[in-house]
C-alpha positions as CSV (number, residue, x, y, z in Angstrom):
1,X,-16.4,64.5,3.2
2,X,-16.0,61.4,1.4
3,X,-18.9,58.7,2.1
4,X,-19.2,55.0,0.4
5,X,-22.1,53.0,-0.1
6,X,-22.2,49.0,-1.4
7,X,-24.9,49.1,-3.5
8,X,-25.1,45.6,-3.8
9,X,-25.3,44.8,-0.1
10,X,-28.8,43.7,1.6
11,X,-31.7,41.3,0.7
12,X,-33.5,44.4,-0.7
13,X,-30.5,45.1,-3.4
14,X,-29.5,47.1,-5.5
15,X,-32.0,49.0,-6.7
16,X,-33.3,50.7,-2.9
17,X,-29.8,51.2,-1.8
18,X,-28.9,52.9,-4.6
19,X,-32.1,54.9,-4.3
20,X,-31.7,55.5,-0.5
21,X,-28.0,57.4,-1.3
22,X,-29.3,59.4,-4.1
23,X,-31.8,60.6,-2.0
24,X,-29.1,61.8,0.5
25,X,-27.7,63.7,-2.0
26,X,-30.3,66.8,-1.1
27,X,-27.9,67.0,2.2
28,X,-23.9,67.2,0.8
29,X,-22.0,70.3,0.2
30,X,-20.3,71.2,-3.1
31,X,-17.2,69.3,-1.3
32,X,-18.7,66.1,-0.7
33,X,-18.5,63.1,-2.4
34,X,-20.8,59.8,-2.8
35,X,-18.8,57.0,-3.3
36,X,-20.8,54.2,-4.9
37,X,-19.5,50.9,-5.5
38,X,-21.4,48.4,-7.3
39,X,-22.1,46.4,-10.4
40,X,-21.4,48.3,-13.8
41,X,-25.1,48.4,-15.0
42,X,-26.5,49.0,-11.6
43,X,-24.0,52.7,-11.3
44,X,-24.7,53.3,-15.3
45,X,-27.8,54.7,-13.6
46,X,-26.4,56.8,-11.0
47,X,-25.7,60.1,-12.3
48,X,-29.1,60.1,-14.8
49,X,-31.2,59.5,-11.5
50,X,-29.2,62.0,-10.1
51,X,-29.8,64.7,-12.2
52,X,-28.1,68.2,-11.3
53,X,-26.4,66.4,-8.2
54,X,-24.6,64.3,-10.8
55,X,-21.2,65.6,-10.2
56,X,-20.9,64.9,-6.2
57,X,-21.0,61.2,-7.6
58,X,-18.0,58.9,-8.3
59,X,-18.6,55.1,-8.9
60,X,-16.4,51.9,-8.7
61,X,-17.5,49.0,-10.4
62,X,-17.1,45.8,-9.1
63,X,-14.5,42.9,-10.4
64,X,-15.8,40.1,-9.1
65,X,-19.0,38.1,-7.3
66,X,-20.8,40.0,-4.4
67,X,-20.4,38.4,-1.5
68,X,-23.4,36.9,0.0
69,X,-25.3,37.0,2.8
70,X,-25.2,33.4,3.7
71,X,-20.9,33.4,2.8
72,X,-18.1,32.5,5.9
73,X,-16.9,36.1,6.4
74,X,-13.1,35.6,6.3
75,X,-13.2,33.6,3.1
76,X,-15.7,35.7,1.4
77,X,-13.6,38.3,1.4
78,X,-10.4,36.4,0.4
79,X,-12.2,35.2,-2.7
80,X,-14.5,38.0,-3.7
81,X,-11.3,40.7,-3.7
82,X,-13.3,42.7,-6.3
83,X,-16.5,43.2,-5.2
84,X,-18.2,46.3,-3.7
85,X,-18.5,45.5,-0.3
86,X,-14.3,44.8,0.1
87,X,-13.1,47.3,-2.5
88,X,-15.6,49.8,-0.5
89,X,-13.7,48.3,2.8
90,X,-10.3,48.8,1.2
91,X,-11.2,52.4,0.1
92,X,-12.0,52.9,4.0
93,X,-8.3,52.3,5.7
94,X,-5.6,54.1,6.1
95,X,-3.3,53.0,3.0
96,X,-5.6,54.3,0.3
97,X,-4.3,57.6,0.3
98,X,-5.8,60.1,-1.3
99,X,-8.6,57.9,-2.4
100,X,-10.3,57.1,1.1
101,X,-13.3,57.5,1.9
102,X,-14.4,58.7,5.1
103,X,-17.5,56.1,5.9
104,X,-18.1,53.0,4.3
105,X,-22.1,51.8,4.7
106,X,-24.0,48.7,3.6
107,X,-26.5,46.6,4.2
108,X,-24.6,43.5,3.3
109,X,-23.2,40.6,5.2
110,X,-22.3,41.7,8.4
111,X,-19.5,38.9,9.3
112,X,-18.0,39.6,6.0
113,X,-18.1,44.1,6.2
114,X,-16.3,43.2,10.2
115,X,-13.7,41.2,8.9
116,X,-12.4,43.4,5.8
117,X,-12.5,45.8,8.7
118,X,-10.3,43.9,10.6
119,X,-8.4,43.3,7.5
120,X,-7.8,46.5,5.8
121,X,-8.8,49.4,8.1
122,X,-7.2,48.0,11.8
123,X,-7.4,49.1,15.0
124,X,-7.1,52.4,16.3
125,X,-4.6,53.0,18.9
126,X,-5.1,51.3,22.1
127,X,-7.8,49.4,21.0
128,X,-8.1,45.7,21.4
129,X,-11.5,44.9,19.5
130,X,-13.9,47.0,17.8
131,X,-17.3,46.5,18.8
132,X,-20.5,47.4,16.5
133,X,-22.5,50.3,19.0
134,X,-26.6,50.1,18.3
135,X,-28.8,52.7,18.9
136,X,-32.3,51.1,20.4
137,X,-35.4,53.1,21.2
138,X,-36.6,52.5,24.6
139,X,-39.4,53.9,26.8
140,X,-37.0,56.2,28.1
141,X,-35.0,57.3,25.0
142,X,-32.6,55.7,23.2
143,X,-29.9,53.4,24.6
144,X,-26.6,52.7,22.9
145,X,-25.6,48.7,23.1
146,X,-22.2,47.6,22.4
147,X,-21.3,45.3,21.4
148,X,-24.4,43.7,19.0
149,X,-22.5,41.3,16.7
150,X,-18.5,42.0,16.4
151,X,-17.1,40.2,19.8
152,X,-18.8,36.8,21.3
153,X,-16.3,35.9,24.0
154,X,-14.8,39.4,24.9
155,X,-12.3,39.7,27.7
156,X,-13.0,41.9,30.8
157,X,-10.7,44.5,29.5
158,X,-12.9,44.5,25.6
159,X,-16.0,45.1,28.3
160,X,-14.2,47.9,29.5
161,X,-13.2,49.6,26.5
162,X,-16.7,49.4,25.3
163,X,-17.4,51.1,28.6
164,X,-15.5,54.2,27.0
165,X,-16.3,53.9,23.4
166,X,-19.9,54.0,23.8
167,X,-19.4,56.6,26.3
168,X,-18.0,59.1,23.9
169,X,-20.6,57.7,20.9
170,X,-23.4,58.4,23.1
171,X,-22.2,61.8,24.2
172,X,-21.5,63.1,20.6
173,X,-24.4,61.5,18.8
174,X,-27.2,61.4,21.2
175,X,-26.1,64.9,23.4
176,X,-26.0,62.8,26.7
177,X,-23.4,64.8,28.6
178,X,-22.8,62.1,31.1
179,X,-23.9,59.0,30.2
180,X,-25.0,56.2,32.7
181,X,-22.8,52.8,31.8
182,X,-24.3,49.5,32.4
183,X,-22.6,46.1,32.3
184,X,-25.5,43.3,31.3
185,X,-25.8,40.6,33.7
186,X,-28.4,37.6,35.1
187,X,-28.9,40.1,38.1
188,X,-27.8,43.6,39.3
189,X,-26.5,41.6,42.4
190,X,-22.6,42.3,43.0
191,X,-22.3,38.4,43.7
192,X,-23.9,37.6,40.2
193,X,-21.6,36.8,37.2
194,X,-18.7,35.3,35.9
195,X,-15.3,36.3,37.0
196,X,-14.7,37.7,33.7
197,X,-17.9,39.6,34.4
198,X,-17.2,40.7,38.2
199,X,-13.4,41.8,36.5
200,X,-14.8,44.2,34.1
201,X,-17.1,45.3,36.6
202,X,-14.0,46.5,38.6
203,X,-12.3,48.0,35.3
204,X,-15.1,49.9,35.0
205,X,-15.8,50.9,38.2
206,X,-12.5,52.5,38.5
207,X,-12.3,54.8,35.4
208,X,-12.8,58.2,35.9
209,X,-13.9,58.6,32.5
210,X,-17.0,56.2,32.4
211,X,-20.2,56.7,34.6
212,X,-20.8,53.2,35.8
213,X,-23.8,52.5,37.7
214,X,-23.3,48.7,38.2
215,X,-25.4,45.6,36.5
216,X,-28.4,46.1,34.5
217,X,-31.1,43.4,33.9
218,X,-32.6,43.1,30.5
219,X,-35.8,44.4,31.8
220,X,-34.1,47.3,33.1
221,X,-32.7,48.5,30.1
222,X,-36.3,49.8,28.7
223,X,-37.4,51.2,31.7
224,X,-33.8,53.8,31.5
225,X,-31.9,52.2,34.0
226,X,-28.4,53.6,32.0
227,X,-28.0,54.8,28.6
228,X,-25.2,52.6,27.3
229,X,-24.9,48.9,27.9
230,X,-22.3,47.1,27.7
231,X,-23.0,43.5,26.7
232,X,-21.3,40.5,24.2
233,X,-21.9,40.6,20.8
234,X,-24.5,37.4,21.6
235,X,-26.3,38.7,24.2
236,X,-26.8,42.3,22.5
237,X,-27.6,40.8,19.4
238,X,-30.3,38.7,20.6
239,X,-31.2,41.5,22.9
240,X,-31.5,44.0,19.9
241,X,-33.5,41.5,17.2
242,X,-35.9,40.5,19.9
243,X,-37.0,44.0,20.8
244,X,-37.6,44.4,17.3
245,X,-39.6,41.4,16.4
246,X,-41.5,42.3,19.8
247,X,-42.3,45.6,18.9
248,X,-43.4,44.9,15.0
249,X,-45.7,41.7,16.0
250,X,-47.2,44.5,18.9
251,X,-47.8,47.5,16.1
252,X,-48.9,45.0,13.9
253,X,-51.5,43.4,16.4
254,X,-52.5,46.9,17.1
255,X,-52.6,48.1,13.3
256,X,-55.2,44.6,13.0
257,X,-57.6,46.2,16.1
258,X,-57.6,49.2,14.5
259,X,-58.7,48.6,10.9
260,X,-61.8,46.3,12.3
261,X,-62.7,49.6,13.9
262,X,-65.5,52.4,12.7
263,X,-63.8,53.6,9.8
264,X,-64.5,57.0,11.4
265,X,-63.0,56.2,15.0
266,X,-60.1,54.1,13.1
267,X,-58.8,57.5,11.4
268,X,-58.4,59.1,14.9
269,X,-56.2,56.7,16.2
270,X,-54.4,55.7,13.1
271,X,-52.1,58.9,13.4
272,X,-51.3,58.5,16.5
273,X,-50.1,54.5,16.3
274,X,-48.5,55.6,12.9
275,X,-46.5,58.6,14.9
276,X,-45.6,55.8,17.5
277,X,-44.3,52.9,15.2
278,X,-42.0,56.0,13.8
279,X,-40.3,56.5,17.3
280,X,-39.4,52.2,17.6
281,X,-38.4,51.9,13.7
282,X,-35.0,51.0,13.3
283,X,-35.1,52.4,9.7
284,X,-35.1,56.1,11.1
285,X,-31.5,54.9,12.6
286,X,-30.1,54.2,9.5
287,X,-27.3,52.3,10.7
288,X,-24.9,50.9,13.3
289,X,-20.7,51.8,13.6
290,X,-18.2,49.0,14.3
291,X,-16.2,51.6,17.1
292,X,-12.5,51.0,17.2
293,X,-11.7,50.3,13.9
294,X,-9.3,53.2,12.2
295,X,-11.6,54.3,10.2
296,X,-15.5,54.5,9.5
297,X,-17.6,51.6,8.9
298,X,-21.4,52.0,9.4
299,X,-23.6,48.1,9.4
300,X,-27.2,48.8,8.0
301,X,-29.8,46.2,8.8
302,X,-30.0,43.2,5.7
303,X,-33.8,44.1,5.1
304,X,-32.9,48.1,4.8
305,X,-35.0,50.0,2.2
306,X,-34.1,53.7,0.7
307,X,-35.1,55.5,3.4
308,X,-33.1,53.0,5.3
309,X,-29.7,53.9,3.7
310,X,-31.0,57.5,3.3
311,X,-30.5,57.6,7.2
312,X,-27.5,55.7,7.9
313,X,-25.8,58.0,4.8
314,X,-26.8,61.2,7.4
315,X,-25.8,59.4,10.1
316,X,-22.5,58.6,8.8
317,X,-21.7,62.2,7.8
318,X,-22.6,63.0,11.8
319,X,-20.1,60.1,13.0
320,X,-17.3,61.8,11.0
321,X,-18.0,65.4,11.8
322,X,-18.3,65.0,15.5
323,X,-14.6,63.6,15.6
324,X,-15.6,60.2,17.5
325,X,-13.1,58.2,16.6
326,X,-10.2,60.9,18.0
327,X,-12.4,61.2,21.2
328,X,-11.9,57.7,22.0
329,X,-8.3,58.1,21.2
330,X,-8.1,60.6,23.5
331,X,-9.4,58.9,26.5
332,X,-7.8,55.4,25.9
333,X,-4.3,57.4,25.7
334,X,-5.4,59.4,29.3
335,X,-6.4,55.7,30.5
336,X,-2.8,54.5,29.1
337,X,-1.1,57.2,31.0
338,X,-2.8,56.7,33.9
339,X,-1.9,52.9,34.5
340,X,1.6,53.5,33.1
């Protein structure tokens, strides 16, 4: 297994990056590889800070500026051709031969990794728009949302598909046999919604091959009313970055209580709130997939640390060994068939 990592993607760059996918160099086989692209003085380090792991390395330097996080995707990647974020992209599709690379993962501009993706890797077959599928910690377990950033006007038949794809993510990654669809909407009334929104909630009402249980309000969501939901890229971003600013600002308020506590009785429940703020930490994730694309392409969060990219390298070697991608080629050709 071949996995890439932009070093040079993330506000936290290079130097954690590049120490989060050393690190996950304890977990590769003698036949794995660690793909790092980056700037020339940034990889001169690699295989010293390696030590006797050295040889699972191989490095390609960048040609040209990184691309930024602030940069228009589409044009960043037309003008910065060399650097590690779209040579990493490039080494991802299906025309690099014997060179590709099973995962690409960075930290870097979102916009920018989605459209080399769009670029370079494609579609797979029968599908009409990758989404990005996030795992969030709820109350009741984690949830997979799809989309989180990739689609902001989908059509009722992208709603759909993201029906299936997160269907067959959440089965392989999170064990979830038969997991519980749920379209976001202002209401779980039938009457509530768009047309576009009561359309998909037909499409995916009528597929044998997703569990649909209807509308789910936000609220619903963390109380484990499905265990995928189906939303636009917007609404599940927003959705997604507000949960996490919610639950930081409560940890922190509770870390605050805690410290002006008896030094003695602030020990007791300092483990226990630590143990806690582990189970809602999107670093233990690592990372989030863009589904649909032909390829592998894992989106870490900008402010990811070593352990950050430590996480999403493990969780990238999972994505490729439990055969996702040709799962949800399965099911869109049985889906094919089925209308045809």
């Amino acid at each position: 297994m071949r996995i890439g990592v932009d070093c040079m993607g993330g506000d936290l760059a290079p130097d954690p990056i590049l120490e989060g996918a050393l690190a996950s160099l304890e977990d590769f086989s003698e036949d794995d590889r660690l793909v790092l692209f980056g700037a020339g003085e940034v990889l001169d380090r690699a295989a010293g800070l390696a030590g006797d792991r050295a040889h699972l390395i191989e490095c390609v330097p960048s040609t040209s500026d990184e691309v930024s996080m602030e940069a228009s995707p589409v044009e960043a990647v037309r003008s910065n051709a060399g650097s590690a974020l779209v040579q990493m992209t490039r080494m991802a599709g299906p025309k690099a031969g014997d060179q590709r690379i099973d995962m690409a993962v960075s930290a870097g501009n979102t916009g920018a990794f989605v459209a080399a993706a769009q670029m370079f890797m494609r579609r797979l077959p029968g599908v009409a728009r990758p989404g990005i599928a996030a795992i969030v910690p709820t109350f009741a377990g984690p949830v997979t949302f799809i989309d989180v950033g990739a689609n902001i006007e989908p059509k009722p038949h992208h709603l759909h598909q993201y029906g299936i794809m997160g269907t067959v993510y959440t089965r392989r990654v999170l064990g979830i046999q038969t997991p519980r669809v749920g379209l976001m909407n202002v209401g779980g009334e039938e009457q509530k919604g768009t047309d576009d929104m009561k359309r998909a909630r037909d499409l995916l009402r009528e597929d044998p091959n997703v569990e649909f249980v209807g509308y789910v309000e936000g609220r619903a969501v963390f109380d484990g009313a499905c265990d995928v939901v189906i939303s636009d890229g917007v609404t599940g971003n927003v959705v997604i970055k507000l949960a996490e600013g919610l639950s930081r600002g409560i940890f922190n308020r509770i870390k605050e209580k805690i410290t002006g506590l008896d030094p003695s009785v602030a020990r007791q429940f300092g483990g226990v709130v630590k143990e806690l703020y582990a189970e809602y930490d999107y670093h233990e994730y690592g990372g989030a997939p863009l589904l649909g694309v032909n390829g592998g392409l894992l989106i870490c969060h900008g402010s990811s640390k070593a352990i950050t990219i430590r996480n999403a390298v493990g969780a990238a070697r999972r994505f490729v060994g439990l055969g996702v991608n040709e799962r949800v080629c399965e099911l869109l050709d049985q889906q094919e068939a089925s209308v045809g």
